[in-house]
C-alpha positions as CSV (number, residue, x, y, z in Angstrom):
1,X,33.7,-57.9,27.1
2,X,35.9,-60.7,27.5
3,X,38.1,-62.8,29.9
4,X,42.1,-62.2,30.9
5,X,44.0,-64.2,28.7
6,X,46.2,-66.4,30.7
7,X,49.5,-65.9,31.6
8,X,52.2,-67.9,29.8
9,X,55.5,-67.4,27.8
10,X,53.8,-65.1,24.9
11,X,53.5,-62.1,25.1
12,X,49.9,-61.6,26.3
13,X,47.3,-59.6,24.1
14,X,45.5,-56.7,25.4
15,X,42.2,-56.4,23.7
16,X,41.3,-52.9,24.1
17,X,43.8,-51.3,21.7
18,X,41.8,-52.9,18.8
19,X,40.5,-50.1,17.1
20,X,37.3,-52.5,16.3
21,X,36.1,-51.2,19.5
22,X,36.3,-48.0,18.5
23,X,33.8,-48.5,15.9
24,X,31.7,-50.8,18.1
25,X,31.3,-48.1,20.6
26,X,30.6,-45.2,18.1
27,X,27.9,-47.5,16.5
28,X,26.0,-47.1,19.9
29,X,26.1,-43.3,19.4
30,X,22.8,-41.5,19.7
31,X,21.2,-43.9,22.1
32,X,20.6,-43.9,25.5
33,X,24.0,-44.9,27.8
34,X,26.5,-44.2,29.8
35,X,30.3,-43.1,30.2
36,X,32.8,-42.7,33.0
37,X,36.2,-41.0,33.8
38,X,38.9,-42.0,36.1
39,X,41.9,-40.5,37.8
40,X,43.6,-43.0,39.4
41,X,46.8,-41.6,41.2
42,X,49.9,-43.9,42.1
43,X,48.8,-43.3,45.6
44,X,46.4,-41.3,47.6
45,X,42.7,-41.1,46.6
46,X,41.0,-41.4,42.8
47,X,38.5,-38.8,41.0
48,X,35.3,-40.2,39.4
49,X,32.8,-39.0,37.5
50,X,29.8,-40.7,35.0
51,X,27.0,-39.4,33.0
52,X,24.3,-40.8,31.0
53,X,24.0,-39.1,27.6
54,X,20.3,-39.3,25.8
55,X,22.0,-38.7,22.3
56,X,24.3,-36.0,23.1
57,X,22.4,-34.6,25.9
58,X,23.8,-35.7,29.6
59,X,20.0,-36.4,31.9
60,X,21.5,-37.0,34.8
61,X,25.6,-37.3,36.0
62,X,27.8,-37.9,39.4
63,X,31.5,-36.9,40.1
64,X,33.7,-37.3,43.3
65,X,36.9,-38.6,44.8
66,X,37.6,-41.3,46.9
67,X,39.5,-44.4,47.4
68,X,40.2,-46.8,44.5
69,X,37.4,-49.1,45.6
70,X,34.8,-46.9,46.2
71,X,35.5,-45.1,43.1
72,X,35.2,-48.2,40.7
73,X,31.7,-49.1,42.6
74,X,30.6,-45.7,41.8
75,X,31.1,-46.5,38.2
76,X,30.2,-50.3,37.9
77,X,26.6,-49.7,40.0
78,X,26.3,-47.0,36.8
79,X,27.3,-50.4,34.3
80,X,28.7,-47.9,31.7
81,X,29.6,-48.9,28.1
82,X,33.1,-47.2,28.3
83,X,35.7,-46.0,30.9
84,X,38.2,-43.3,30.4
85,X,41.1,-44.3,32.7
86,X,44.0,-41.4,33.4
87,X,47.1,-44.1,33.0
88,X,48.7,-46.0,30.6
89,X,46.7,-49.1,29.9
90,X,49.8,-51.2,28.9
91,X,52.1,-53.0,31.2
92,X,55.1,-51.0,32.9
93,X,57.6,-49.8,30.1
94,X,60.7,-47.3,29.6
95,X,60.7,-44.8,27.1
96,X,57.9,-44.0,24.7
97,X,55.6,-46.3,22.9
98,X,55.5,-45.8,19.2
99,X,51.4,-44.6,19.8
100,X,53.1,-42.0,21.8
101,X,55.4,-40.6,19.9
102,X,53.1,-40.0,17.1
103,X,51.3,-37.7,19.4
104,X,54.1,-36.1,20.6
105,X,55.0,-35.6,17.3
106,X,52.0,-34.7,15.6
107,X,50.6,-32.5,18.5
108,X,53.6,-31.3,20.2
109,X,52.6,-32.8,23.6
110,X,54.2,-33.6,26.3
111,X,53.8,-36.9,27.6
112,X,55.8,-38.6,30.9
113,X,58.0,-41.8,29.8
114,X,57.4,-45.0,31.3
115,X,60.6,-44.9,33.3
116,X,59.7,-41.1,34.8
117,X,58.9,-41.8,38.5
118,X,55.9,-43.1,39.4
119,X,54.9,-44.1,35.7
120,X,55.5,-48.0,36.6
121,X,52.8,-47.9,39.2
122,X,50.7,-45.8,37.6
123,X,51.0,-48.3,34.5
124,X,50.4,-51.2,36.5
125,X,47.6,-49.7,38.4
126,X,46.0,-48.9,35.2
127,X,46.4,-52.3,33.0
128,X,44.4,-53.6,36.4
129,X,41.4,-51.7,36.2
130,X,41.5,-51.9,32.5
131,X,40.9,-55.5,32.6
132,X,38.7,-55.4,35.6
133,X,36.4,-53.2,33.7
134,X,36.9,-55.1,30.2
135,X,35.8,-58.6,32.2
136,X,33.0,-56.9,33.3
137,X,32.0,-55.9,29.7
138,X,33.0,-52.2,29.9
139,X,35.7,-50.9,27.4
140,X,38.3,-49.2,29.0
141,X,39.9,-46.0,27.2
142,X,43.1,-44.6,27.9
143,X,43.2,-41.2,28.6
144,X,45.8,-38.4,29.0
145,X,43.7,-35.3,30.5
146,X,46.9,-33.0,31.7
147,X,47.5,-32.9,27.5
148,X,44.1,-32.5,26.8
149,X,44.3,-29.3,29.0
150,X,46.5,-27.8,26.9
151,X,45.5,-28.5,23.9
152,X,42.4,-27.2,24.5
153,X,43.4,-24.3,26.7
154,X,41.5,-25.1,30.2
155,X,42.2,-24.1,33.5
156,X,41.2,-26.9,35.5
157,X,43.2,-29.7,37.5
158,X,42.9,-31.9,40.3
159,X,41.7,-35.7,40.8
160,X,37.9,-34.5,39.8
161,X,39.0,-32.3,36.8
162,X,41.2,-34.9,35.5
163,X,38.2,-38.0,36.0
164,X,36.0,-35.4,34.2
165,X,38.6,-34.8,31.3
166,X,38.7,-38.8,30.5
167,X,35.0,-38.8,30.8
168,X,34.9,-36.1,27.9
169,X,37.6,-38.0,25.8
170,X,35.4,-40.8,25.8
171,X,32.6,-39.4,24.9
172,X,34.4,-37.4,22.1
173,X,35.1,-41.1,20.9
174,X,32.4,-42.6,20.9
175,X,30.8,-39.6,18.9
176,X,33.0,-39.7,16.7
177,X,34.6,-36.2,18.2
178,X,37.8,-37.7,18.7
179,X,41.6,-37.5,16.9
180,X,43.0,-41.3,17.0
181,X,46.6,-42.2,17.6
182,X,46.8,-45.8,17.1
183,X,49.8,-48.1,16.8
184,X,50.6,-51.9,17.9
185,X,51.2,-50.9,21.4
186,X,48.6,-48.6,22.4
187,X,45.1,-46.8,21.7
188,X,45.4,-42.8,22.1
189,X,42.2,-40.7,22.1
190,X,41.8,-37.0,22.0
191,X,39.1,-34.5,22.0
192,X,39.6,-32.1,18.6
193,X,38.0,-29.2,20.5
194,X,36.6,-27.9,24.3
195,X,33.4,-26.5,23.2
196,X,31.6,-29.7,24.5
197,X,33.5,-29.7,27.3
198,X,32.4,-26.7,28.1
199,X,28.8,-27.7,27.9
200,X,29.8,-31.1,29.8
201,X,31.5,-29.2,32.7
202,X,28.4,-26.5,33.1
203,X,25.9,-29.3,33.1
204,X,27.9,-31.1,35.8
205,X,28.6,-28.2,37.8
206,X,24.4,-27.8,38.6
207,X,24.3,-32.2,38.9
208,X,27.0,-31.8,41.5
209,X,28.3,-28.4,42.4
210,X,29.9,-30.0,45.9
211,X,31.9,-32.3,44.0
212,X,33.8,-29.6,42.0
213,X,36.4,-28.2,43.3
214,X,36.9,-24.7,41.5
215,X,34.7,-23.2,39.2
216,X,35.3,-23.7,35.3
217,X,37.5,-21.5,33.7
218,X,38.5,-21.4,30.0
């Protein structure tokens, strides 16, 4: 979608939290692509998972966990329009980010600060597949699936889950499924309901049953 800017004294933009994208994306609604989730942990291995949607109907799908390489080739040889990445697509921070703290306030969740342990890596980790997707053309969406679990009342976790959680919040954005929290410093999406999450995680369970690593349960 675009080059890194480069570095320099200024602070440097990051593109993706343009809600413009947004509406780009949920212009392509109804045809024929693909979306991707992933769950990149601070260390240890990193859950996948892609479908291609024919309007709202998902014709054929792939999830997995591996390492951090092998996970991104999953997705790019699948040259998805969006990516829903489980970290904070922003550069290492303390605190809460304004975007934040209108979810925590408006839906009561409970979201990890920047400083909390681990969150600087995870941050970093994050802002560099962001912009390794976005310089390939592929929007990158941040995604939070642990509150999106409880929001929506599933009982589901794990690398896999997680990858198939951001997968779902995409979608819900680009079909317009989706409540935005938007503010200078970051782009928040989440679903307003599980009952296509539901239908996702039963179609993906007969794509992939091996790949799963409990059965669906909420």
């Amino acid at each position: 979608m675009g080059d890194r800017p480069e570095k320099g004294r200024g602070t440097v933009t990051i593109p993706w939290r343009d809600p413009e994208i947004l509406l780009k994306l949920k212009r392509l609604a109804g045809r024929r692509l693909t979306l991707a989730g992933l769950d990149p942990a601070p260390k240890g291995t990193t859950g996948w998972a892609w479908a291609l949607f024919d309007g709202h109907d998902v014709v054929e799908c792939g999830l997995g966990e591996s390492g951090l390489q092998q996970a991104l080739l999953e997705i790019l040889n699948r040259n998805p329009l969006a990516v829903g990445i489980d970290a904070p697509l922003h550069p290492p921070y303390r605190g809460f980010r304004a975007a934040e703290r209108e979810v925590i306030r408006r839906l009561g969740a409970r979201l990890l600060p920047g400083g909390f342990p681990g969150m600087r890596e995870l941050s970093a980790k994050g802002l560099s597949i962001a912009w390794c997707l976005w310089e390939a053309g592929i929007a990158p969406v941040e995604t939070h699936p642990g509150t999106v679990r409880r929001l929506l009342g599933l009982s589901l976790g794990g690398h896999v889950w997680d990858a198939l959680l951001s997968l779902y919040t995409t979608a819900c954005a680009v079909f317009g499924e989706a409540s935005v929290f938007h503010a200078s410093d970051g782009l928040l999406l989440f679903p307003r309901d599980s009952s296509g999450c539901r239908r996702l995680i039963h179609v993906l369970e007969g794509c992939a049953p091996e790949s799963l690593p409990d059965k669906f349960e909420g």
